[in-house]
TORFI-950936 format. One record per atom (N, C-alpha, C): x, y, z. Coordinates in steps of 0.02 Angstrom, whole numbers, padded with zeros to 5 digits, always signed. Layout:
N
XYZ...
//
This chain:
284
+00042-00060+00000+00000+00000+00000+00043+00063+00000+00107+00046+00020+00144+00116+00034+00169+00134-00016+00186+00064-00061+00190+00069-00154+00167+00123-00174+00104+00097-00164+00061+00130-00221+00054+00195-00206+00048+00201-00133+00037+00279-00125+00090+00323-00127+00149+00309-00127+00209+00331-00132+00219+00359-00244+00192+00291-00267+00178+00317-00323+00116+00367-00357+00059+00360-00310-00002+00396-00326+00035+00462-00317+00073+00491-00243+00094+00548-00237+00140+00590-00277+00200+00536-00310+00255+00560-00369+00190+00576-00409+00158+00532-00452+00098+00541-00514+00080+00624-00489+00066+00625-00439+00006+00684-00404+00046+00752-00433+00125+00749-00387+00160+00803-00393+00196+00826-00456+00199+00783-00530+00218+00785-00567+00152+00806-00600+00122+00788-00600+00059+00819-00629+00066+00889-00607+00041+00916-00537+00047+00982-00504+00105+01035-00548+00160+01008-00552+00204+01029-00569+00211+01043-00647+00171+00986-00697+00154+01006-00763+00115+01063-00754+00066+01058-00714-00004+01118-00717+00029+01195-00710+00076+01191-00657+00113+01234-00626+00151+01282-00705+00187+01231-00708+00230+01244-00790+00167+01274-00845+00129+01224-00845+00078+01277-00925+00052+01337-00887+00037+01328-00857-00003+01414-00826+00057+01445-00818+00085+01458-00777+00159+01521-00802+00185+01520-00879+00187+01472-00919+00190+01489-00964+00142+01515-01018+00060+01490-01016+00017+01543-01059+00016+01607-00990+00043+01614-00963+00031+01692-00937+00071+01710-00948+00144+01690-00963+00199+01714-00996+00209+01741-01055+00138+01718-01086+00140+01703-01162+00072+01773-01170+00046+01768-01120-00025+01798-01105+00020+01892-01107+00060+01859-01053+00108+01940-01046+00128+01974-01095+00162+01932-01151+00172+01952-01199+00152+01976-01257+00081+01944-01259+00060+01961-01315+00015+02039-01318-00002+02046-01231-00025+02088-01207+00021+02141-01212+00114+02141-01200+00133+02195-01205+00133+02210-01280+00138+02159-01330+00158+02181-01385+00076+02215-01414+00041+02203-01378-00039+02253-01450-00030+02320-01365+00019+02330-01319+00023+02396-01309+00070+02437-01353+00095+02411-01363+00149+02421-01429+00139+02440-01471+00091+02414-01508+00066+02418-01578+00023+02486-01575-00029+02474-01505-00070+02528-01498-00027+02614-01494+00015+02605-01460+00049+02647-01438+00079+02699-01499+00101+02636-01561+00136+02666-01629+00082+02686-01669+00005+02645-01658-00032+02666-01712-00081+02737-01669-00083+02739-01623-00132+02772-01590-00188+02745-01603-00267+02803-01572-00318+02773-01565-00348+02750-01653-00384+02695-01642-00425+02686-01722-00498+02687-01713-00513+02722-01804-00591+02755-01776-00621+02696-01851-00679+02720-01850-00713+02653-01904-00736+02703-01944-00737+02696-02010-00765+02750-02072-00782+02688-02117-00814+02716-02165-00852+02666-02218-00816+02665-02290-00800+02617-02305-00776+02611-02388-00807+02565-02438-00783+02576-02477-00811+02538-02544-00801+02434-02537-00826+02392-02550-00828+02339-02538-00822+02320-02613-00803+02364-02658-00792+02330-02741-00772+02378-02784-00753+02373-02838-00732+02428-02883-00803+02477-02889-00787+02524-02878-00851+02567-02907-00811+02635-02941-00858+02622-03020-00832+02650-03092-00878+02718-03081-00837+02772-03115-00870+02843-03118-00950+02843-03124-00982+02879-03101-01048+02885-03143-01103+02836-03106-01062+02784-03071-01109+02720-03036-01170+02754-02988-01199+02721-02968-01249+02747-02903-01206+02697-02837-01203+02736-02786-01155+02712-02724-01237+02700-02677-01238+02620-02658-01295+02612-02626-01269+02569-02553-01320+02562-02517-01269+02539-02446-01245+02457-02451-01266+02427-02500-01244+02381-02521-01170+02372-02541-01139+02435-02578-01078+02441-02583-01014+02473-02520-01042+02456-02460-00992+02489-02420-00998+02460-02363-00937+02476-02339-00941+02406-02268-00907+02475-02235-00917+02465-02152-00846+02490-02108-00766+02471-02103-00717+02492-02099-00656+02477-02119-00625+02522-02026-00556+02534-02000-00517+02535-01958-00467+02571-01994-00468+02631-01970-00403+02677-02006-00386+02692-01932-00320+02732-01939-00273+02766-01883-00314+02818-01872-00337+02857-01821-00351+02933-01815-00316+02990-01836-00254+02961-01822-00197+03011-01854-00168+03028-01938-00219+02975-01961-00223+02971-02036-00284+02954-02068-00331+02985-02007-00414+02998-02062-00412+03030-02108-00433+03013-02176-00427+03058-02223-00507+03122-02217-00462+03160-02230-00531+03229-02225-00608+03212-02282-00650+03243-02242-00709+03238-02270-00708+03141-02270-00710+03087-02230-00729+03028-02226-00774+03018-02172-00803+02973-02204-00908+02941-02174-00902+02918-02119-00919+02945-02081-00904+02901-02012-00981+02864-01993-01019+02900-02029-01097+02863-01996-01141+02871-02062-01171+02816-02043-01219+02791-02096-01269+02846-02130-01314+02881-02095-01343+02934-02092-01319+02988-02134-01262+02998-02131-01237+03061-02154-01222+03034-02222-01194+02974-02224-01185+02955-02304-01255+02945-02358-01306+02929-02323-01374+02892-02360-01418+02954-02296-01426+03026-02316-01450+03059-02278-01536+03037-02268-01566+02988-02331-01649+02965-02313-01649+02895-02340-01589+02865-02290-01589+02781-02311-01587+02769-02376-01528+02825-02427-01530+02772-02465-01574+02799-02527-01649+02828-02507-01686+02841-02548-01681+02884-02645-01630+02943-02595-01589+02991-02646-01536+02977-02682-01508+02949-02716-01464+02904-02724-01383+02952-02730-01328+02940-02718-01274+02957-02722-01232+02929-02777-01190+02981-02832-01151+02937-02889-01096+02926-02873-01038+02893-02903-00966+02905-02889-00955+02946-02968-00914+02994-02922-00878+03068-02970-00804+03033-02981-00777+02991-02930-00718+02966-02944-00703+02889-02936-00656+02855-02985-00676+02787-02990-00643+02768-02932-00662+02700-02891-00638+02703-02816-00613+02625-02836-00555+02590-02805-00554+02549-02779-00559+02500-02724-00580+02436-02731-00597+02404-02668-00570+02430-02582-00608+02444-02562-00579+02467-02472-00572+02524-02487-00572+02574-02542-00540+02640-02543-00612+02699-02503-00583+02743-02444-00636+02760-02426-00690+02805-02463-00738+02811-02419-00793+02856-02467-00769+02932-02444-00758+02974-02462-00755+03040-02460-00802+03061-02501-00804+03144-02480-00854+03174-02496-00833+03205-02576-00758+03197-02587-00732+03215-02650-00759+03153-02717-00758+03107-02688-00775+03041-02731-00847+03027-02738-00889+03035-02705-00964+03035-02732-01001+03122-02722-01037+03126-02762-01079+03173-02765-01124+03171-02734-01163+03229-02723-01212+03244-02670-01275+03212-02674-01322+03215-02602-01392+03146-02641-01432+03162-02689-01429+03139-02708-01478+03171-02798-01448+03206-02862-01378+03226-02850-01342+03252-02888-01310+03203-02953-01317+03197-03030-01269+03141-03058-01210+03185-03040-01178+03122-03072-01084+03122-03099-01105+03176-03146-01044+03206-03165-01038+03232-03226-00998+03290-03234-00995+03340-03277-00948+03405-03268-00982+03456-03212-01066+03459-03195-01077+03487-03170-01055+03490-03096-01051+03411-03093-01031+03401-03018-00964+03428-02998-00914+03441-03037-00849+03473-03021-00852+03540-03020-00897+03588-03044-00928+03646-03022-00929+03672-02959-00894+03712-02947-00910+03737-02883-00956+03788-02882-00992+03837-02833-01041+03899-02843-01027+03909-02887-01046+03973-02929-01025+04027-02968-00976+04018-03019-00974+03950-03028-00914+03932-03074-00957+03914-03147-00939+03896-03210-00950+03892-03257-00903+03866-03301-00910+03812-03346-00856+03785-03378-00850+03799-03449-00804+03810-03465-00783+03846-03550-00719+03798-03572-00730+03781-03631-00700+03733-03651-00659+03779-03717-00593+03763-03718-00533+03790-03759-00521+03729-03802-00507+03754-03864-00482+03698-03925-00408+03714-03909-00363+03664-03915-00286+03645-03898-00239+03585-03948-00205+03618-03964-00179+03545-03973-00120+03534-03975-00059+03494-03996+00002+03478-03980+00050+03522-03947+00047+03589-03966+00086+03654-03933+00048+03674-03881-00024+03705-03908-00059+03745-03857-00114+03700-03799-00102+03629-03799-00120+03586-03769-00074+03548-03704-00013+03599-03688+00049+03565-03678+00058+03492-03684+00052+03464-03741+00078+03409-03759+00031+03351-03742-00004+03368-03711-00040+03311-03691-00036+03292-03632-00017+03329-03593-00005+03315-03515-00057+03341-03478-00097+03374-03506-00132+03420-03478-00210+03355-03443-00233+03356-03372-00259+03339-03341-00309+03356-03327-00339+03317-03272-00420+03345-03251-00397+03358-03182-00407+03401-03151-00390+03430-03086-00311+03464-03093-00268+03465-03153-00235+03520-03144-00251+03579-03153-00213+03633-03142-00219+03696-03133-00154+03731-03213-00202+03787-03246-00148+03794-03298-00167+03888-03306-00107+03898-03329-00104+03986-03356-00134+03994-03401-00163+04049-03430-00208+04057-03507-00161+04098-03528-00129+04112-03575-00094+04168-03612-00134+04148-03689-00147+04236-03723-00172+04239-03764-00120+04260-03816-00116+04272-03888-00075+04286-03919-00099+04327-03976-00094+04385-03997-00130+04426-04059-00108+04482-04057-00134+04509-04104-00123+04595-04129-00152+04639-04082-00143+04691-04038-00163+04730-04000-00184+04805-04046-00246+04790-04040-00308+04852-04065-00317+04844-04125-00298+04755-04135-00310+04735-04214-00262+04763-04266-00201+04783-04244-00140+04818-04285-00079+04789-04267-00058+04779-04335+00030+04731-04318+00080+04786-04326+00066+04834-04315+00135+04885-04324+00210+04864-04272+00186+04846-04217+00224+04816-04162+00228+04751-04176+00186+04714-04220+00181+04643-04206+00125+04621-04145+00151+04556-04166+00116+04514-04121+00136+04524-04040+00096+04520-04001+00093+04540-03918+00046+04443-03887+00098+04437-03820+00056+04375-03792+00080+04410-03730-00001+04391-03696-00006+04417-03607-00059+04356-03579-00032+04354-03524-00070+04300-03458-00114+04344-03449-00166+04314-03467-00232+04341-03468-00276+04312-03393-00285+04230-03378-00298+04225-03319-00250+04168-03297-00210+04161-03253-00176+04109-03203-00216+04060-03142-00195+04008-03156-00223+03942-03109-00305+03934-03099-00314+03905-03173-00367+03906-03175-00381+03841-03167-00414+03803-03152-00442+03731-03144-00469+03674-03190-00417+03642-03226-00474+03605-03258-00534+03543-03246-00576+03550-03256-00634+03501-03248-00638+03443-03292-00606+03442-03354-00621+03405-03427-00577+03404-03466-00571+03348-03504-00511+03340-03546-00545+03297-03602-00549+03320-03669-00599+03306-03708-00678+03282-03697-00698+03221-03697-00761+03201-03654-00749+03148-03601-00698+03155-03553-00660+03144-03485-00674+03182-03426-00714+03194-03380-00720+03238-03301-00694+03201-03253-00663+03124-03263-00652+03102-03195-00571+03086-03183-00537+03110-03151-00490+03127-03138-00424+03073-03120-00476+02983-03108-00436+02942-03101-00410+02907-03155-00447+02936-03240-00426+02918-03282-00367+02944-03323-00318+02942-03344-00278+02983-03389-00317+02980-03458-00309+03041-03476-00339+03029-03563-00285+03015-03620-00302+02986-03649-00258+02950-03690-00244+02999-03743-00188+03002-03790-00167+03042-03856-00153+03103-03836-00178+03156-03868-00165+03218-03852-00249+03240-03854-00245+03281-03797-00334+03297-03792-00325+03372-03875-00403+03370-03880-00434+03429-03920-00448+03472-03888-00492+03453-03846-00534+03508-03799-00513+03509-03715-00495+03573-03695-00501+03580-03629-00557+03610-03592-00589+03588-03534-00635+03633-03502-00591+03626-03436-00613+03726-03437-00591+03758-03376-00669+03775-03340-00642+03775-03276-00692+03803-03194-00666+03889-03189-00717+03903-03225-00712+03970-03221-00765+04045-03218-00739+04093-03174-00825+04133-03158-00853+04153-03226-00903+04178-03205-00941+04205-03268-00887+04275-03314-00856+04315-03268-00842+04371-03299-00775+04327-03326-00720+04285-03298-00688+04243-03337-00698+04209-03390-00755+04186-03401-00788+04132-03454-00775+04219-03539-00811+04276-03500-00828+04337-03571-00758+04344-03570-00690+04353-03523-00615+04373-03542-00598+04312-03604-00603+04248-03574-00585+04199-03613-00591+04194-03692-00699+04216-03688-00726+04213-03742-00690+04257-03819-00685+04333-03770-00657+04358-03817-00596+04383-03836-00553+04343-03805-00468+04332-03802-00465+04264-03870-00525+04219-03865-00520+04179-03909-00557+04198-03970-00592+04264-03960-00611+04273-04048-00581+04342-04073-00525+04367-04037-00462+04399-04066-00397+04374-04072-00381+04326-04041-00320+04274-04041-00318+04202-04019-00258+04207-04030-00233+04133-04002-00240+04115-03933-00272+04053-03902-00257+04036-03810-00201+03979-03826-00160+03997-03772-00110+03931-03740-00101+03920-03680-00111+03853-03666-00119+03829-03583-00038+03830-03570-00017+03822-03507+00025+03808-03477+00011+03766-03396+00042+03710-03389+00034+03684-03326+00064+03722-03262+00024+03730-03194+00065+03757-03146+00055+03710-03080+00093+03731-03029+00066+03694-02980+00020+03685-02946-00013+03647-02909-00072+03662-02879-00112+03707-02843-00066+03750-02812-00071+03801-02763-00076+03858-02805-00062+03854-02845-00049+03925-02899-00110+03956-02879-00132+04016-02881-00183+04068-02877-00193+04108-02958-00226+04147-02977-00233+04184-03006-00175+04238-03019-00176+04288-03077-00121+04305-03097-00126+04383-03043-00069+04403-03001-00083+04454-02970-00036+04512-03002-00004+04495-03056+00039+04553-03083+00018+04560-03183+00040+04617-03211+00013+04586-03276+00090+04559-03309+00077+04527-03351+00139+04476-03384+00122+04493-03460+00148+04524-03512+00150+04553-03576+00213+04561-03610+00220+04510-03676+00296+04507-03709+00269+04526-03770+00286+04584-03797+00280+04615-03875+00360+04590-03926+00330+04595-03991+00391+04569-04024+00462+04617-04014+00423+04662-03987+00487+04719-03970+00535+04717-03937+00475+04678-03859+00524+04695-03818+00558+04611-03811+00525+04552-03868+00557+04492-03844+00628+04501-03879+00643+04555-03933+00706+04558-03944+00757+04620-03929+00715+04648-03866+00767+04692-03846+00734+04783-03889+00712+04783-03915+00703+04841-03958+00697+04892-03925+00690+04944-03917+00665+04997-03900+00609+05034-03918+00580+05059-03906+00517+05126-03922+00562+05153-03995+00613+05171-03933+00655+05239-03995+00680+05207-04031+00696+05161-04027+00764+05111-04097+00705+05087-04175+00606+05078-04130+00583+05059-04173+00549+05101-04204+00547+05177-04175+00542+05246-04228+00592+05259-04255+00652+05239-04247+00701+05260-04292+00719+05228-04335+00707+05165-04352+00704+05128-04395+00698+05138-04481+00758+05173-04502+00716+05181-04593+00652+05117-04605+00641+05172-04666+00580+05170-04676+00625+05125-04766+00588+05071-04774+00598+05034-04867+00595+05071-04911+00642+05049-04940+00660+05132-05013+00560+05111-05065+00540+05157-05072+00470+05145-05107+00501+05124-05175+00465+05047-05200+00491+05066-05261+00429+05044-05317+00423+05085-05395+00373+05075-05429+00388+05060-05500+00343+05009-05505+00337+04977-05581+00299+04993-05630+00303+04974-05671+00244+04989-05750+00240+04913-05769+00156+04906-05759+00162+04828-05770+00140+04832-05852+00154+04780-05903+00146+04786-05970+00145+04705-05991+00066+04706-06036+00055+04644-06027+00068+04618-06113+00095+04567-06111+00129+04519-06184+00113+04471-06192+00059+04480-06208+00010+04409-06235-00042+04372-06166+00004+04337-06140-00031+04280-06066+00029+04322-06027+00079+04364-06037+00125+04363-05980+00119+04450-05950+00139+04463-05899+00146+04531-05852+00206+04533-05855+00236+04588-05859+00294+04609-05850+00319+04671-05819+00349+04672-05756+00355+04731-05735+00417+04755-05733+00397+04819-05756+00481+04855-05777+00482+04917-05730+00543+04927-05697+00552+04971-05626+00564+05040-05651+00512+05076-05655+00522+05165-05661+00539+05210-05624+00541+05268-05613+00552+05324-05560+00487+05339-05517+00485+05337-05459+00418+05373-05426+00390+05431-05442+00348+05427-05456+00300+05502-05472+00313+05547-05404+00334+05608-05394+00344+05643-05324+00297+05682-05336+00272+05725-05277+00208+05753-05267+00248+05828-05264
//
């Protein structure tokens, strides 16, 4: 009997002693895993829940709550204007429907830049801001810069023509309006597409009294875009290169300029042919 109980007790304490061993070790393990998501927490800071897309959704689509799930971003890298509540995205469940203005990819969030307002389509109008108005410029390989030209860049207008309809000076080009916005790039408004080739047509976001400068800068001359940076503003100085002054000329150098010796012919006609023979000027 003392056998056995001598062995029941080893069995007992070796057991005890396994039990002993796994519990310090999942609490060891428990400890750890616990310090490491303070860790994690600590690097990511707090996370808030916003709603995104659950599938590709193509320009122009209707965004319904079917297409959007909640997602876990950083706080410290919410992107501005993102859905945090249902309500505010589908302001009457849904009823009014919302488009996408920009093509989104899977998980990509909903911002207020990427769908349009409830009841509003896609379209050029939707890139409209107040008081804005869109005017569309013919362009092409030169005055198109090449084809680079985008939907949401910003570009200079310089016009190019005869000033008061007289070339005595030549030709004159002035920045007429700076950082203007484009909305459109041939029949293109959405901004995640590049347009292919070289566009024809540009439409600019521009006020009404901009739209009549434009109008009639383009039915006395030439327009040429130029790309600027995003921040660019409007032009606050005037900018004007005459053929004069792109080569240095002067006022006075281009009144002093002789004047082409006049010279006059007697035309005399021989059968099918003209012939002009160089006489003296008649003087007054």
């Amino acid at each position: 009997m003392r056998a056995v109980f001598s062995l029941v007790l080893v069995v007992g304490v070796a057991l005890a002693g396994s039990a002993v061993y796994m519990t310090q070790k999942y609490f060891n393990q428990s400890q750890a895993e616990l310090a490491k998501e303070r860790d994690l927490r600590a690097k990511t800071g707090p996370l808030v829940q916003i709603f995104a897309v659950n599938k590709v959704k193509k320009y122009g689509e209707v965004l319904t709550k079917d297409d959007v799930q909640m997602i876990f971003v950083q706080q410290s890298a919410l992107p501005e204007h993102a859905f945090d509540k249902i309500e505010d995205l589908f302001p009457d469940d849904g009823k009014t429907p919302r488009y996408i203005s920009r093509q989104m990819e899977k998980f990509t969030p909903v911002l207020t830049e990427t769908v349009t307002e409830p009841g509003r389509p896609a379209g050029l109008s939707a890139s409209l801001e107040k008081g804005e108005s869109a005017f569309a410029v013919k362009v092409d390989m030169a005055s198109g810069v090449a084809g680079f030209v985008n939907v949401g860049d910003r570009v200079d207008v310089y016009w190019t023509g005869s000033a008061g309809g007289t070339t005595e000076q030549g030709e004159m080009t002035r920045l007429i309006e700076g950082g203007v916005r484009v909305v459109g790039v041939d029949q293109q408004a959405d901004n995640s597409v590049a347009s292919e080739g070289v566009a024809r047509t540009v439409t600019l976001a521009a006020s009404r009294e901009q739209v009549a400068r434009l109008t009639q800068a383009a039915a006395t001359g030439r327009l040429n875009l130029a790309i600027v940076g995003t921040d660019a503003t409007g032009a606050t100085s005037m900018i004007e290169v005459d053929s004069n002054g792109l080569l240095g000329i002067t006022p006075e150098q281009a009144a002093a300029a002789p004047e082409a010796p006049k010279v006059c012919t007697l035309k005399t006609r021989k059968g099918t042919e003209v012939v002009e023979t160089p006489i003296p000027c008649a003087t007054n």
